[in-house]
C-alpha positions in Angstrom: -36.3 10.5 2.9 -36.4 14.4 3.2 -32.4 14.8 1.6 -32.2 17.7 4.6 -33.3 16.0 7.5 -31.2 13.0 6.2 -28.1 15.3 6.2 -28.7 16.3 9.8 -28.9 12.6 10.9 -25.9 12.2 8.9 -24.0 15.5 11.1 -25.2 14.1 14.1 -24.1 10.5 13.8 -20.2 12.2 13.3 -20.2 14.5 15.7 -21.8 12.2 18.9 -20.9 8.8 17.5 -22.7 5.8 18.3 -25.6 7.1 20.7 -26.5 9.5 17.5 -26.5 6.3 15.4 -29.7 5.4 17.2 -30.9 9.1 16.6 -30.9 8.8 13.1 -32.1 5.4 12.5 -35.4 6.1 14.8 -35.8 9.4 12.4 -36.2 6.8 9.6 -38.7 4.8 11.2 -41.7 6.5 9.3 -40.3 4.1 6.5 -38.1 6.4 4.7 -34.6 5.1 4.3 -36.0 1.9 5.8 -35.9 -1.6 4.9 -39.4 -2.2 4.8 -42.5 0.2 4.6 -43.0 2.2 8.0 -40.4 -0.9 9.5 -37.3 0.2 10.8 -33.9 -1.1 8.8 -32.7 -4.3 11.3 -31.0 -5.9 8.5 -28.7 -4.8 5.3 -25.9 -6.5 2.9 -22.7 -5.3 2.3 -20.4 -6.5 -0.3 -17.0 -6.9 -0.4 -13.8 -9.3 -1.6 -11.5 -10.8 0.8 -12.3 -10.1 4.4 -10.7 -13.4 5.6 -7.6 -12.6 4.3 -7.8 -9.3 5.9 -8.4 -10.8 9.9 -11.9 -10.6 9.2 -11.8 -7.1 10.1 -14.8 -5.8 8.8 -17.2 -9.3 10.0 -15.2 -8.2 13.7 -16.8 -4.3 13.1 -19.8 -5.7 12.1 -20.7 -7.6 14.9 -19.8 -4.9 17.0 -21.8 -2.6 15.2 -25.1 -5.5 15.8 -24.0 -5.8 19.6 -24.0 -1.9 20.2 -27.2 -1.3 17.6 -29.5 -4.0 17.2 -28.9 -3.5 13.3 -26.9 -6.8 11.5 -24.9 -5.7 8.6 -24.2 -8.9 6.6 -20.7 -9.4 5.7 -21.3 -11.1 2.0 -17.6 -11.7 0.8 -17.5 -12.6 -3.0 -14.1 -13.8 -4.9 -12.4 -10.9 -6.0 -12.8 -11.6 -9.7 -16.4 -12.0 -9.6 -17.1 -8.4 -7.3 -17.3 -6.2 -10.2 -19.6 -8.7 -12.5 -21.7 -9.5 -9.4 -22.0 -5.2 -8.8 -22.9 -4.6 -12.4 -25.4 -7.4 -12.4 -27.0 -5.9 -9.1 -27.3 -2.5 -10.8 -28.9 -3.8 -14.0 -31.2 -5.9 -12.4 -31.7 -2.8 -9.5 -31.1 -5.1 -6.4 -27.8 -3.9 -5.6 -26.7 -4.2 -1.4 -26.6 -1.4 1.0 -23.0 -0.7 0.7 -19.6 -2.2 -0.6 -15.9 -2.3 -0.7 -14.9 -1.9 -4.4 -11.7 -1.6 -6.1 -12.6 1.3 -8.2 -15.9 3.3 -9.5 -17.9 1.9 -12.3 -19.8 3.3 -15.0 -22.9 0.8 -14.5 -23.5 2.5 -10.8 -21.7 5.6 -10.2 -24.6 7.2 -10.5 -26.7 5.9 -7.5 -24.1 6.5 -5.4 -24.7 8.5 -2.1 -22.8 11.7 -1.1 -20.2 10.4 1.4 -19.0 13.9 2.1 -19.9 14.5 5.5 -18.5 11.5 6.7 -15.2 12.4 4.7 -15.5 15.9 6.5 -16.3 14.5 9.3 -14.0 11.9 10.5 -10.5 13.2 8.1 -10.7 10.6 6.2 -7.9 11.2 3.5 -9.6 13.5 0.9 -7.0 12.5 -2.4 -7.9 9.3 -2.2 -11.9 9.8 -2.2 -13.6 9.9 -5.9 -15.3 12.9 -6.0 -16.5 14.3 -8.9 -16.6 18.0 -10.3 -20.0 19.1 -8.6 -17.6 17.9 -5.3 -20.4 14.9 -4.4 -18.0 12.0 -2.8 -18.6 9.1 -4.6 -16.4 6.6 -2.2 -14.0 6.8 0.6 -10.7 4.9 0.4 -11.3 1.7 3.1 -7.4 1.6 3.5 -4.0 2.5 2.1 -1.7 0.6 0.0 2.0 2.1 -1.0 4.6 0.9 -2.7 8.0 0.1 -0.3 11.0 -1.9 -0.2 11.8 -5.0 1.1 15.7 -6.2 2.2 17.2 -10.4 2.9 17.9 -9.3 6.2 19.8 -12.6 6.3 22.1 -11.2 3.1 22.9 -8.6 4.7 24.0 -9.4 7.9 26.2 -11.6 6.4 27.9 -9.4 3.9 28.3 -6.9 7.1 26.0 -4.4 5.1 23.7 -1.9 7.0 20.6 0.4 5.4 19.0 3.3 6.8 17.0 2.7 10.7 13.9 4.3 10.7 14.6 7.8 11.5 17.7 8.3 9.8 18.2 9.4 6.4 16.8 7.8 3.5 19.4 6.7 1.0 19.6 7.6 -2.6 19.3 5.2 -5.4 23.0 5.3 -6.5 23.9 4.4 -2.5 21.3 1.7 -2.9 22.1 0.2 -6.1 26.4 0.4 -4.8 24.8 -1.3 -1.3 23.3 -4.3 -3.1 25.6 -5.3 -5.5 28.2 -5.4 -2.5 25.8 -7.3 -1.0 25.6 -9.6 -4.3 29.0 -9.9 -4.7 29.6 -10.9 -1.2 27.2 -13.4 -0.5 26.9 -15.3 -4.2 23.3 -14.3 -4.6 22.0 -14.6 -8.0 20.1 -10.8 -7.9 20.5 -7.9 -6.7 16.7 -6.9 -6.6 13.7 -7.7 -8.2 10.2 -5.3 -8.7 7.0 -6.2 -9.5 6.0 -5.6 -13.2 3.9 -3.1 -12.6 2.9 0.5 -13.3 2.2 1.2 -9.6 6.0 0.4 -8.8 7.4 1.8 -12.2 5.7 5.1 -11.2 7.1 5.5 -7.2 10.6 5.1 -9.4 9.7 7.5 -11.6 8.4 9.6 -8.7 12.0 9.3 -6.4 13.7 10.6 -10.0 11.5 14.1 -9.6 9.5 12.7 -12.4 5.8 13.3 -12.5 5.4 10.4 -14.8 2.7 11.2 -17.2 0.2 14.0 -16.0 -3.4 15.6 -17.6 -2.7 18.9 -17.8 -5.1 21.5 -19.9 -6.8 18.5 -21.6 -3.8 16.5 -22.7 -1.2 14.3 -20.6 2.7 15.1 -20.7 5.8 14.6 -18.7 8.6 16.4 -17.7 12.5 16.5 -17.9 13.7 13.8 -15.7 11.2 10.6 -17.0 13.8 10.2 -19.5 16.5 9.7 -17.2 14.6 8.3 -14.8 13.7 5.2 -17.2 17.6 5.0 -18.6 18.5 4.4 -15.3 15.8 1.7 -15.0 16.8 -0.1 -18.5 20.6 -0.1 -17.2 19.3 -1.6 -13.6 17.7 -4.3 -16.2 21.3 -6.2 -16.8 20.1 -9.9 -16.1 22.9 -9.3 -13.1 21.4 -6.6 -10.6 17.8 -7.3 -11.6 16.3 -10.5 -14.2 15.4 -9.3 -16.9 12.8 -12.3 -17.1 10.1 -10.6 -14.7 9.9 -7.7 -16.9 10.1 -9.3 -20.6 8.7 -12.9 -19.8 6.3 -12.6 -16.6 8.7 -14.2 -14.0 7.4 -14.2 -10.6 9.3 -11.6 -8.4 7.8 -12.9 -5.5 8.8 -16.6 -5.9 12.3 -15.0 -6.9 12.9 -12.9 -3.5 11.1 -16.1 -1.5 13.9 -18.4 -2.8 16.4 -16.1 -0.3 18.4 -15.7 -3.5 17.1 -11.9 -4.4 18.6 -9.1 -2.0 16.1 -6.8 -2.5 12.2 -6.5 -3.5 10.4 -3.7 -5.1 6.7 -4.4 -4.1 4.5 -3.1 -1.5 2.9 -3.3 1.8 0.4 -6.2 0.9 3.4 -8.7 1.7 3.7 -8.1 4.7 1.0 -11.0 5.9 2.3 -13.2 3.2 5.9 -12.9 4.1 5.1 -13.2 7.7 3.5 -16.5 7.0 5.6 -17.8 4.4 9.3 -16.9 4.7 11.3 -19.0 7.2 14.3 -19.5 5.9 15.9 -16.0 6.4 15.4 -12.5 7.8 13.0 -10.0 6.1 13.0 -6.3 6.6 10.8 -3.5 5.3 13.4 -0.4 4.6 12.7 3.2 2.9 12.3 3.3 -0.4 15.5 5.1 -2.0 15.2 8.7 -3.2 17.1 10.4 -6.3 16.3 13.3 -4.9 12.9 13.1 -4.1 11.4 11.2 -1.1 8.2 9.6 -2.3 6.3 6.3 -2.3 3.3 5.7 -4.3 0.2 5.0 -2.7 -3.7 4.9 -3.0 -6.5 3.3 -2.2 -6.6 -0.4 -1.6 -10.3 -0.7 -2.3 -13.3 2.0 -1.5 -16.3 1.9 0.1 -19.3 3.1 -1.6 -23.6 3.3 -0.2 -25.8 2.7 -2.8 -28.9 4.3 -3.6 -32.7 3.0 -4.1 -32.3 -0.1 -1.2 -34.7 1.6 1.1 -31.5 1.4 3.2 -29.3 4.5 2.5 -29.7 6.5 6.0 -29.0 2.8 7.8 -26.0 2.1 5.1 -24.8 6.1 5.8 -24.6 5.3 10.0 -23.2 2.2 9.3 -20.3 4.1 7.6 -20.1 7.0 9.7 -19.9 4.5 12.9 -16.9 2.8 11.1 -14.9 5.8 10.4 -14.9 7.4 13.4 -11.2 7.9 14.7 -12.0 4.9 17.7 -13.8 2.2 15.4 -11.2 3.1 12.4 -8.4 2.2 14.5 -9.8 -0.5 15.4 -10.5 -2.3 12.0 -7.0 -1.3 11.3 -5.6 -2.9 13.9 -7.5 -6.1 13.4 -7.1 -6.3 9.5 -3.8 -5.0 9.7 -4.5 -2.1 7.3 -2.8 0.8 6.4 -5.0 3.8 7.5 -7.0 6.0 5.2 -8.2 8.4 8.7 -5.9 11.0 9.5 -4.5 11.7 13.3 -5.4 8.4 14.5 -2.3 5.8 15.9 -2.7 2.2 15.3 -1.0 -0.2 17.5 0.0 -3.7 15.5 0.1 -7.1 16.9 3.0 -8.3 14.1 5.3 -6.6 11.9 4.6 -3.7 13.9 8.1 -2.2 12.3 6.9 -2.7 8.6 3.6 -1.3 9.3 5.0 1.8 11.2 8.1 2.4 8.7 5.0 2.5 5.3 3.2 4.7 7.8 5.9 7.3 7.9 6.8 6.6 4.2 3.3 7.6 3.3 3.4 11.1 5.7 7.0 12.0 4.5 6.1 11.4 0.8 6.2 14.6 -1.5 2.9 16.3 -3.2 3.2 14.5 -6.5 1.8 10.8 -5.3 -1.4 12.5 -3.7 -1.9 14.7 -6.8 -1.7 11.8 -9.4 -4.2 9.7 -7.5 -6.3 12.1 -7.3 -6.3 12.4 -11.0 -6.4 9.0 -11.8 -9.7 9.0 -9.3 -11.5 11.5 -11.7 -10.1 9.2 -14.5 -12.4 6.9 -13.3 -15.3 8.7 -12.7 -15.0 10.5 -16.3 -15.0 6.1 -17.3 -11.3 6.9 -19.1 -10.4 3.6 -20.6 -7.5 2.4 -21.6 -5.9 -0.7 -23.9 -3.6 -2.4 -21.6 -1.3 -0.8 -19.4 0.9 1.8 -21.9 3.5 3.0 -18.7 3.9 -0.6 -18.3 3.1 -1.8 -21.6 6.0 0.6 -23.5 8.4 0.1 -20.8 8.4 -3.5 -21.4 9.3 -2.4 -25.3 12.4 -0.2 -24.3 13.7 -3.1 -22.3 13.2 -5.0 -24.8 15.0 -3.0 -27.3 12.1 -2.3 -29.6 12.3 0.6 -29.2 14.4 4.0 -27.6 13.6 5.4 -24.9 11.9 8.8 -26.7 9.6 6.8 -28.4 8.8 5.2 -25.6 7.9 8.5 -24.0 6.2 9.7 -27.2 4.0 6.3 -27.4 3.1 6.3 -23.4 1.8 10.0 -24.1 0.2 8.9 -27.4 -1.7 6.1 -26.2 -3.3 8.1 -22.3 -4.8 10.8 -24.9 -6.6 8.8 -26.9 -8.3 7.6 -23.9 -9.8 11.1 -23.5 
């Protein structure tokens, strides 16, 4: 297909939605863009991980999409484990699908990619969490928001007579939080104060609230700043096998088991619990509450997955309409309300069926969330796109070592900085 005329299709399939859908898909009829010689695309794969889980949201926009176009998109949903193995396979062997949802760019197809910048443009989808790379050619476009947040035993406190901050009201700090909990502790016999996730993605939203910018690549190499050190000191001292078990951390324990048990007050983890908890908690009250701030007000978030159109299927102009169609601010909301997603459109208001709260409160999190989250993700996204690897997880990986007493808390530093330059 003539890359200009396809760039018009493309303009015209944002701007007057579905009816220029049709527009641009009889413009490829003469074969280019098509699934067949001079046949007109009526039929095209797209690959993703978990769509069950999710409401079936994208299988609900897709047989939408067939009712309003004629055109089936085929929903193939592959085990999460197998996605990436199945992608690279597809790329080697040069049969890869129209599109997919991935959970981060890979080296084996990144470049036959299509420029998703238009529909970026287009529809305001959230630009720091889109890969783009330095000639500004958008390699993907985040399907949905995750973010780090806070979960109280609702149960707990009510019964200890505690309160936390409504929505609306002031955050609290970490020092009220950590003095909040252990009252709460104390008062009801429960065995923890809080558990988090072993993870970088939550260590980093602490490190964050702290007014640390964890470990940043700037000029060609990554450093820190002066309050990481304190930050993670404060983390080693919440570490006490009292306020937090030092057995998630150290030896793997399951956080979410722990919280589940109603015997945790408090869970670092994020927004993806939402469904589970729904489903599986019974025996007491959850809540979804602001994460603390020490001083800064910040969550972590990114990208739960991307979507990305492939090039060479004969199918790209189809694949591109398809995509457009999806993100535009009506049909957006729309998968978001069915799948329950956290959205990655700006301006648009989605209206959920269940934990309406939870979703609402992560919503404002994300909006009221200082600079630093957005500008790390964004580096991270070129991370991939340069194909930065790295041994194991060294924010993660060191920090285990500190708490461990391996080692002190500079080193750890001095190792965490270490290890991230070598992968340049």
């Amino acid at each position: 297909m003539n890359p200009v005329l396809g760039r018009r299709q493309l303009m015209l399939g944002g701007i007057a939605g579905t009816a220029a859908v049709g527009l641009g898909l009889s413009a490829c009829s003469d074969g280019a863009g098509s699934g067949g010689e001079g046949g007109e695309v009526t039929h095209m794969q797209f690959f993703l991980s978990g769509d069950a889980n999710q409401g079936g949201g994208y299988a609900h926009m897709a047989a939408k999409y067939q009712e309003e176009t004629g055109i089936e998109v085929e929903i193939v949903d592959v085990a999460n484990e197998d996605l990436t193995t199945k992608l690279k396979n597809a790329a080697l062997a040069n049969d890869l699908p129209a599109l997919a949802r991935v959970g981060s760019i890979d080296a084996t197809w990144k470049d036959v990619t299509m420029d998703l910048r238009e529909i970026l443009d287009t529809n305001d989808v959230k630009s720091e969490l889109a890969a783009i790379d330095p000639d500004g050619k958008v390699l993907s476009l985040p399907s949905d928001i995750t973010a780090v947040g806070m979960f109280l035993n609702k149960t707990l406190f009510d019964a200890a007579g505690a309160t936390y901050p409504a929505v609306g009201e002031e955050p609290w700090t970490w020092d009220e939080f950590t003095e909040t909990i252990r009252s709460v502790q104390t008062a009801t016999g429960a065995s923890y104060g809080m558990v988090m996730d072993r993870s970088a993605h939550r260590l980093k939203a602490f490190l964050y609230e702290f007014g640390s910018n964890t470990f940043e690549l700037v000029d060609g190499a990554f450093e820190t700043n002066e309050n990481t050190k304190p930050a993670l000191e404060y983390f080693y001292a919440l570490n006490d096998d009292s306020f937090m078990p030092r057995s998630v951390w150290l030896s793997d324990g399951d956080p979410n088991g722990l919280f589940k048990s109603g015997d945790v007050v408090a869970y670092c983890s994020g927004s993806w619990q939402i469904a589970d908890f729904a489903v599986n908690i019974a025996d007491f009250e959850w809540v979804s509450v602001y994460m603390p701030k020490q001083p800064v007000r910040v969550t972590n978030y990114g990208n739960a997955a991307s979507i990305v159109v492939f090039e060479g299927t004969g199918q790209e102009q189809a694949a591109l309409d398809f995509v457009n169609w999806l993100y535009t601010p009506e049909n957006y909301t729309e998968l978001s309300e069915t799948s329950g997603f956290l959205p990655a459109v700006n301006g648009i208001t989605v209206t959920y069926a269940d934990n309406a709260e939870a979703f609402e409160l992560y919503n404002e999190e994300i909006e009221a969330s200082d600079e630093v989250a957005a500008r790390l993700k964004t580096q991270d996204l070129e991370g991939e796109i340069e194909g930065r690897t790295l041994e194991g997880d060294p924010l993660r990986d060191e920090t285990v070592k500190y708490l461990n007493d391996e080692q002190d808390v500079d080193t750890t530093i001095a190792n965490i900085i270490e290890l991230l330059n070598a992968s340049l």
